[in-house]
C-alpha positions, 0 to 999 in steps of 0.5 A: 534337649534338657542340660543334666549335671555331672552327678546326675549323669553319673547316677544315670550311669550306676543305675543301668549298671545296676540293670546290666549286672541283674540282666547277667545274673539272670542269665547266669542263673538260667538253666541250660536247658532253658536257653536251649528250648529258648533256641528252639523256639526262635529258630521254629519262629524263624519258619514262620515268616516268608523269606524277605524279597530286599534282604539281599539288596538291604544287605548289600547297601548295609555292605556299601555302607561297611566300605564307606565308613572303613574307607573313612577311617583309613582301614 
């Protein structure tokens, strides 16, 4: 892995600063109807694909995984 210096790790930083405060403009910026029909059409995409036969066996290894780092940290 390649070393960077303090300054440079500082200007990586400000630069997806700047990148984080334009992507919060544009969505400020965007009409709510926009957003809606962006809603719209991720949910009518959602119908296009077939239900997922491990998703409930994914989720629940995801959940083991939950209680084992919980249990880790004491909670």
């Amino acid at each position: 892995m390649v070393q960077i210096t303090p300054q440079e790790a500082a200007a990586y930083l400000a630069r997806w600063g700047q990148v984080n405060r334009y992507e919060i403009g544009e969505l400020r910026r965007t009409p709510i109807e926009q957003k809606f029909q962006q809603l719209c059409a991720l949910s009518a995409a959602r119908q296009a694909f077939g239900i997922d036969p491990d998703r409930n066996r994914l989720a629940a290894e995801v959940a083991a995984r939950w209680q084992r780092i919980r249990a880790w940290y004491g909670e």
